[in-house]
C-alpha positions in Angstrom: 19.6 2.0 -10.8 19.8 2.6 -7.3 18.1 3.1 -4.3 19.3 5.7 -1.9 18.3 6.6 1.7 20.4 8.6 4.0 22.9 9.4 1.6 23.7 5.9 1.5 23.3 3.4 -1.5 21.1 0.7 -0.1 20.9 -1.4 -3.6 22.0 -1.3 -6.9 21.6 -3.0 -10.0 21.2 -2.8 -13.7 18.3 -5.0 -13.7 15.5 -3.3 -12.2 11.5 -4.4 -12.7 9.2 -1.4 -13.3 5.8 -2.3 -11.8 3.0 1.0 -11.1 6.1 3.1 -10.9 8.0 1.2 -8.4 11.4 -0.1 -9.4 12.0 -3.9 -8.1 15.0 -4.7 -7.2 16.5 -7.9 -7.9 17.1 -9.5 -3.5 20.5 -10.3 -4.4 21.2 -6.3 -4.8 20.3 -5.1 -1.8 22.9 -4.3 0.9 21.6 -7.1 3.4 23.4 -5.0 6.7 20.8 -2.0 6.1 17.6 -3.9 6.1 15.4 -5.9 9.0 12.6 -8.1 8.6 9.4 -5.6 9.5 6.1 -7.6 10.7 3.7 -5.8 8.3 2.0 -7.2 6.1 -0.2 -5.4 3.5 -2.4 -7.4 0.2 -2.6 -6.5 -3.5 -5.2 -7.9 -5.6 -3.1 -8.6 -8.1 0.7 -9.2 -6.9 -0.3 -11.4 -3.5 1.0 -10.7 0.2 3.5 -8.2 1.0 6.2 -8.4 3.6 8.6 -5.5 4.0 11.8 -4.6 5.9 12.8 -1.3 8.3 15.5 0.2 6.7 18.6 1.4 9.0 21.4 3.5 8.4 23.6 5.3 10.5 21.6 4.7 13.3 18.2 6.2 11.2 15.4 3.8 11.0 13.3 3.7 8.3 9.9 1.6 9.3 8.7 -0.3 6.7 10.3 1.5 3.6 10.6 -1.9 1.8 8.6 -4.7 0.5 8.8 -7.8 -1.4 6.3 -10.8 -2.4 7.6 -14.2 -0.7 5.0 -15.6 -2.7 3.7 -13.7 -5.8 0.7 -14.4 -7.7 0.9 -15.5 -11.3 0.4 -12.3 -13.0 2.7 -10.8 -10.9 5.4 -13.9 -11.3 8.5 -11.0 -12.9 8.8 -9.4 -9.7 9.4 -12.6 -7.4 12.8 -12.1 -5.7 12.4 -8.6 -5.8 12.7 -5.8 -3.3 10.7 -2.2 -4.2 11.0 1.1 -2.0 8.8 4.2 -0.6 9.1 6.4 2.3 12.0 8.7 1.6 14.0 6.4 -0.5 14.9 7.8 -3.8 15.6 6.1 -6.6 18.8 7.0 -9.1 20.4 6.1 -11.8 
């Protein structure tokens, strides 16, 4: 799979987690020179605290079109280490 944004590839991998529709990327496959830590924060019931990064390409920023669970609850345990994508980023195999 990967995830696209601005006609760049922003990660890849073969080893995607499908959560509510959302692909998770393994961290390890995203391409680190695209993303910046975001301050947002948001809460799921279920998966924990979510922190997400501003995508940039090209010199387009993409506010807070990532997110990731530093710490992850325990029914949400398969998608620690994992990045997941909205706003404009499409996802491809």
């Amino acid at each position: 799979m990967k995830a696209i944004w601005n006609n760049k590839v922003i990660a890849e991998s073969n080893d995607t987690i499908v959560i509510e529709r959302n692909h998770y990327f393994p961290h390890e496959s995203i391409k680190k020179e695209f993303f910046k830590p975001s301050d947002l924060n948001s809460v799921c019931p279920w998966k924990g605290t979510a922190s997400y990064y501003t995508i940039e390409v090209d010199g387009k920023e993409n506010k807070d079109a990532a997110w990731f669970y530093p710490e992850v609850s325990e029914l949400a345990k398969g998608i620690k280490n994992h990045v997941a994508f909205w706003r404009g980023v499409t996802i491809e195999e």
